[in-house]
TORDREN-639401 format. One record per residue (C-alpha): x, y, z; residue in three letters. Coordinates in steps of 0.5 Angstrom, whole numbers, padded with zeros to 4 digits, always signed. Each point is the difference from the previous one (the first is absolute). Layout:
<rs>
XYZALA/...
</rs>
This chain:
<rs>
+0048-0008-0014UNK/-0005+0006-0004UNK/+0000+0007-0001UNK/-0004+0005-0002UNK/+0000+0005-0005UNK/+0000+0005+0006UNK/+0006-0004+0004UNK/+0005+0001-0007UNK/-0002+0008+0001UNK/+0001+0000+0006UNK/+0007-0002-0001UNK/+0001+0004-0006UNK/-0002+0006+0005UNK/+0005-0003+0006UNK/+0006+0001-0006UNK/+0001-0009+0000UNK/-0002+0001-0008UNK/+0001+0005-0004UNK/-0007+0002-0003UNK/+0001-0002-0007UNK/+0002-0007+0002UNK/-0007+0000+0004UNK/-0004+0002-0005UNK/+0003-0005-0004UNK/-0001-0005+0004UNK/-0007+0002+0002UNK/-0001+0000-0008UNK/+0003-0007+0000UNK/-0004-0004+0004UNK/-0006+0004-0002UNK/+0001-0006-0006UNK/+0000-0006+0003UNK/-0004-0004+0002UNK/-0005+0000+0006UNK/+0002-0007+0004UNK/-0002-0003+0007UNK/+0003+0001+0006UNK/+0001-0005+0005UNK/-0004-0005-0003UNK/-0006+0006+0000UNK/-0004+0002-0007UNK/+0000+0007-0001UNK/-0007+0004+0000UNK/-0002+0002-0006UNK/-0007+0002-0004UNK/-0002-0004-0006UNK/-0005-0003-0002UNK/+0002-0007+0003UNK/+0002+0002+0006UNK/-0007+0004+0001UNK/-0004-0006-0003UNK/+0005-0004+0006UNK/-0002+0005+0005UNK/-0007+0000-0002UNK/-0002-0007+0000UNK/+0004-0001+0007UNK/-0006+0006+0003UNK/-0006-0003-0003UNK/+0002-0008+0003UNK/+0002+0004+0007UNK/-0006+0005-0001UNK/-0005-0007-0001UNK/+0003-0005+0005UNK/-0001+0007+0006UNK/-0003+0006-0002UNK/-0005-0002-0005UNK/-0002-0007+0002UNK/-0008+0000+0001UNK/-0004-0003+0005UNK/+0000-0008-0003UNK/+0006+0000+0001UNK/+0000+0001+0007UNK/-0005-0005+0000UNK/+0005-0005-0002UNK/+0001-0001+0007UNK/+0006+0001+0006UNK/+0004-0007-0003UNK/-0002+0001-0008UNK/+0003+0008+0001UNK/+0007-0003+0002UNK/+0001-0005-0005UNK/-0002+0004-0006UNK/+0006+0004+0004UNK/+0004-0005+0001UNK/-0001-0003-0008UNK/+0001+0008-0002UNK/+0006+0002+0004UNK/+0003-0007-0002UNK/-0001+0000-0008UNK/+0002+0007-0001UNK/+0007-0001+0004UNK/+0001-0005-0004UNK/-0001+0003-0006UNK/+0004+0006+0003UNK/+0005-0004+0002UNK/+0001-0003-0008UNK/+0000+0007-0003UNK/+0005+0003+0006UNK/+0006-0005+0000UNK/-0002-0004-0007UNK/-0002+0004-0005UNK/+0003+0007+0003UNK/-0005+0004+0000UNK/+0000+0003+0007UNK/-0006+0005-0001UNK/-0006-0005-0002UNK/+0003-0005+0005UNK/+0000+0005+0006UNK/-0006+0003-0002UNK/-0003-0007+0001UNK/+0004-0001+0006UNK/-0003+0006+0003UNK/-0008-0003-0002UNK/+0002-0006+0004UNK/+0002+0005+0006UNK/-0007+0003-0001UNK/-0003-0006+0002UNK/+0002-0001+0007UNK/-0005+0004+0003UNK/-0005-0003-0005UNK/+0002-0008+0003UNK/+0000+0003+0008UNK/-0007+0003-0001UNK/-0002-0007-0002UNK/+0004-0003+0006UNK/-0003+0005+0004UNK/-0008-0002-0002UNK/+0002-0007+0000UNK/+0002+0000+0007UNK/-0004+0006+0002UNK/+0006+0004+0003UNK/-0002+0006-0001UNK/+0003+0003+0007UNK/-0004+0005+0005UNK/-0003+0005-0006UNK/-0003-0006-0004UNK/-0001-0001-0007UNK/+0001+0006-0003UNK/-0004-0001-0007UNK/+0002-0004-0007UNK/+0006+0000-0003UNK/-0001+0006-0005UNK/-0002+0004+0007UNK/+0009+0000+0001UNK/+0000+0005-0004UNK/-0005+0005+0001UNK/-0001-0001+0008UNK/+0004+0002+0006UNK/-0001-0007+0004UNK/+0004-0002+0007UNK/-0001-0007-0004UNK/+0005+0001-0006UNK/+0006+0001+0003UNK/+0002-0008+0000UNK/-0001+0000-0007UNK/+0005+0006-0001UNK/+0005-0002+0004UNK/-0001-0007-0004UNK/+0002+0004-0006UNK/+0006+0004+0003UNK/+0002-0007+0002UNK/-0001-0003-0008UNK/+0003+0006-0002UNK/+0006+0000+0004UNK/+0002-0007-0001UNK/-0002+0001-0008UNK/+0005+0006-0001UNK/+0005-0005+0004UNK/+0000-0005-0007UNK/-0002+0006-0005UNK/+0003+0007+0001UNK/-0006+0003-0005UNK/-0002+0007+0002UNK/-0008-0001-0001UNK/+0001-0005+0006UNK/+0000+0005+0005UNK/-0006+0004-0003UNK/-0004-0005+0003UNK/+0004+0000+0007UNK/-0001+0007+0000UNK/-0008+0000-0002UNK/+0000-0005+0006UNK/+0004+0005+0005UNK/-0005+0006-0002UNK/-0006-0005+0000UNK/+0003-0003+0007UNK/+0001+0008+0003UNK/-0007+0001+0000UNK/-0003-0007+0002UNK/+0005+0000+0007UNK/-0003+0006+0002UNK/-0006-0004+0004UNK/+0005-0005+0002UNK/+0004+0007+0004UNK/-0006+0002+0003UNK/-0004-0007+0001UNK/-0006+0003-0003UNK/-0003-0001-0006UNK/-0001+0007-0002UNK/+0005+0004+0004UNK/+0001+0007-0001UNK/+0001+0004-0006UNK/+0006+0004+0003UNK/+0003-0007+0002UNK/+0000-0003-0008UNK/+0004+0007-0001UNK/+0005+0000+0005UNK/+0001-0009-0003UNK/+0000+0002-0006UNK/+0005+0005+0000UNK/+0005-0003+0005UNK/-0001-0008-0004UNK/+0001+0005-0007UNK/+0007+0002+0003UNK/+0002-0006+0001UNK/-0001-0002-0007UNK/+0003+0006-0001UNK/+0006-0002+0004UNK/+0000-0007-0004UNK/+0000+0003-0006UNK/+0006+0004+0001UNK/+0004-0007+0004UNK/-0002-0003-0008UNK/+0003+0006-0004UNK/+0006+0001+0005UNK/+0002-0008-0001UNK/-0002+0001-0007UNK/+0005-0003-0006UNK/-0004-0001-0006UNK/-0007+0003+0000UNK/-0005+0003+0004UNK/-0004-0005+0003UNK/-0003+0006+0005UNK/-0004+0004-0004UNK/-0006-0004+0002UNK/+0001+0001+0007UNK/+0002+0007-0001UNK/-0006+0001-0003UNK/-0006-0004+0005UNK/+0005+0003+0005UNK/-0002+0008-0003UNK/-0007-0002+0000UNK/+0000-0003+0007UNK/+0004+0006+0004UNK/-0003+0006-0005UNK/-0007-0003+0001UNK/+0001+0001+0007UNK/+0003+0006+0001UNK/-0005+0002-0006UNK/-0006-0002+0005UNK/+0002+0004+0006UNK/-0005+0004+0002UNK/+0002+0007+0002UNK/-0003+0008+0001UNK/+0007+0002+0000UNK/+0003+0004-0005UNK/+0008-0001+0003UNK/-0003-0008+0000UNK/-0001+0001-0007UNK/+0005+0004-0002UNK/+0006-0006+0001UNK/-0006-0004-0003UNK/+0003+0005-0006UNK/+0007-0001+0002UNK/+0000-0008+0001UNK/-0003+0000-0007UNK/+0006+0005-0002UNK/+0005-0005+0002UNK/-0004-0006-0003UNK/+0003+0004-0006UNK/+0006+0001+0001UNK/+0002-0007+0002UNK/-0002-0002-0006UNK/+0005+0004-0003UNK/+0005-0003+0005UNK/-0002-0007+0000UNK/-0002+0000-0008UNK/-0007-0003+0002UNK/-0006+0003-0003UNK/-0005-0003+0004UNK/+0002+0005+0005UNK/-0001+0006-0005UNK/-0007-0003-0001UNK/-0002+0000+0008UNK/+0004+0006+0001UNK/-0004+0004-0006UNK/-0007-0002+0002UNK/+0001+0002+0006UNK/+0002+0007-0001UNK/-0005+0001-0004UNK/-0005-0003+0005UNK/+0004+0006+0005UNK/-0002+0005-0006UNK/-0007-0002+0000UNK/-0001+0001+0007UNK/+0002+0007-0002UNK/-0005+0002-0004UNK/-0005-0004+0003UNK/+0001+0003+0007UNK/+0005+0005+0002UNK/-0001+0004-0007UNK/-0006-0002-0001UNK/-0003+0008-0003UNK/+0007+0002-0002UNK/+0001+0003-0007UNK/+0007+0000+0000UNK/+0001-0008+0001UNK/-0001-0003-0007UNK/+0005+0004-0003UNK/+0004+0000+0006UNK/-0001-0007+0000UNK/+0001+0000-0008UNK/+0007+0003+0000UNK/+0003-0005+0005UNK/-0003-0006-0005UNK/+0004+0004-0005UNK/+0006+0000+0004UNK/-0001-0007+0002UNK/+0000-0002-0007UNK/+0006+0005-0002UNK/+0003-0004+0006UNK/-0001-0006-0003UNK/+0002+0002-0007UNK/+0007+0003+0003UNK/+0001-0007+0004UNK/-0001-0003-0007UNK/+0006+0004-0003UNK/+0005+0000+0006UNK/-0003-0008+0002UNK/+0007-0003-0003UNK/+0004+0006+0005UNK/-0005-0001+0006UNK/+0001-0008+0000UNK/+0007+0001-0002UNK/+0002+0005+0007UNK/-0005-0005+0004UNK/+0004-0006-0002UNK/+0006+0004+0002UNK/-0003+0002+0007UNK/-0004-0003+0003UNK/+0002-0006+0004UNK/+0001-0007-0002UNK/-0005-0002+0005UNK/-0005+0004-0004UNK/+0001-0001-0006UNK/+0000-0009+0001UNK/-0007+0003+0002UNK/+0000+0002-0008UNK/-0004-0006-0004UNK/+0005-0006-0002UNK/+0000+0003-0008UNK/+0000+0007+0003UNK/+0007-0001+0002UNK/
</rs>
């Protein structure tokens, strides 16, 4: 079992341990060395992991995104073989590196380059025998990322299913990145298969986005709550966000009391990311109060004179917040880990706990 800086705090402050003897212990494993946990590796920013990562983008980014036109001319068949050869050389190697030599980050990192063939080999498969369903053929593959098309959807449920089945043999974190990428991609090329129409209605993309980016949400949240060794969720939480936030974002409203609890919404965003010890939260949470208070100046406010130095005073007090919840941050952690639900908590991140 782990435990957190914050969990031996917490003790502390219930009376289980005196506070010399939790500092003591804090201060001791502080020393020891970093291990994995469950077989999984540690995230860590050296110039070996960077240089993993990097690498790992640049093959995913050449096979999808900055693939050219000769190479959609490969044809239906060439398209899926070169997919296949791809997804089957780098699990392979990913496997050689994860089970044989120990070294789990570049051995999943290869794993996750051949999940992101999947959509590559049903697009060859799709060309090949022309089954491109009632929205017809949606463009080359580059065109997947950078166009919303009915079309697209198989391919994404294809890397879903890579994805899931990859995760089954390889519990590597980057893994679910491209599920979720898959998932964000898929909540917005579903939309015409909702509606039956090709182009339907920019009120109705909101509302799917907003609706398939809780579910996500509420995916992410199932992931953290049975969560053991390390957090597999972020990714989802953070295309889950972009999904739900964008929605609600995008909604068109003259309503000033409509906008008003956009604020709010936002200011929850924020306070749940204290609560779940989830950043992504905060992120959202912060643009779109500062979304709300741009509003304000640009239109409700609009020749007041008084409102930048209103607003000013309430940046500084959010900065003075930020800098007495930096100081009292071991307290508040400690009090939350002492009441909130345990139900609560186990929505915390695996090494949050």
């Amino acid at each position: 079992m782990g435990y957190s800086e914050n969990d031996i705090r917490a003790a502390a402050s219930a009376g289980v341990i005196d506070s010399a003897s939790a500092e003591k212990l804090i201060a001791f494993l502080a020393k020891q060395p970093k291990k994995e946990s469950g077989g999984v590796p540690i995230a860590k920013f050296d110039a070996a992991h960077l240089l993993w990562y990097a690498g790992a983008l640049i093959v995913i980014g050449a096979m999808g995104l900055f693939s050219t036109l000769a190479f959609s001319q490969m044809g239906g068949s060439a398209l899926t073989l070169t997919a296949i050869v791809y997804a089957a050389a780098f699990t392979l190697a990913g496997h050689n590196l994860w089970h044989k030599r120990n070294l789990k980050t570049p051995g999943g990192l290869l794993i996750a380059i051949a999940v992101s063939m999947a959509p590559l080999a049903i697009y060859g498969i799709q060309e090949e025998l022309g089954w491109w369903g009632k929205f017809g053929k949606p463009g080359t593959v580059q065109d997947f990322y950078t166009w919303i098309k009915g079309s697209w959807v198989f391919m994404e449920i294809g890397a879903v299913a890579a994805g899931v089945i990859a995760l089954r043999f390889f519990r590597f974190p980057f893994i679910v990145a491209v599920i979720a990428v898959a998932l964000w991609f898929m909540s917005m090329d579903i939309v015409p298969w909702i509606a039956g129409d090709a182009k339907p209605s920019w009120e109705l993309k909101r509302q799917v986005s907003v609706w398939f980016g809780l579910a996500v949400l509420a995916v992410a949240w199932i992931v953290d709550y049975r969560g053991r060794d390390t957090d597999f969720a972020f990714w989802l939480h953070l295309f889950g966000l972009m999904a739900f936030w964008g929605g609600i974002t995008a909604t068109e409203s003259s309503n000033e009391f409509g906008k008003a609890m956009y604020c709010l919404l936002n200011v929850v965003l924020l306070l749940l990311s204290i609560i779940l010890v989830r950043r992504a939260y905060a992120l959202f949470g912060a643009l779109g109060v500062t979304a709300y208070l741009g509003h304000l100046a640009d239109v409700v406010f609009k020749n007041s004179l008084l409102f930048p130095f209103a607003l000013s005073l309430i940046g500084i007090a959010v900065i003075a917040a930020g800098l007495l919840y930096h100081r009292k941050q071991e307290a508040i952690s400690a009090w939350f880990a002492a009441n909130l639900p345990d139900a609560i908590l186990r929505l915390r991140p695996a090494h949050a706990r």
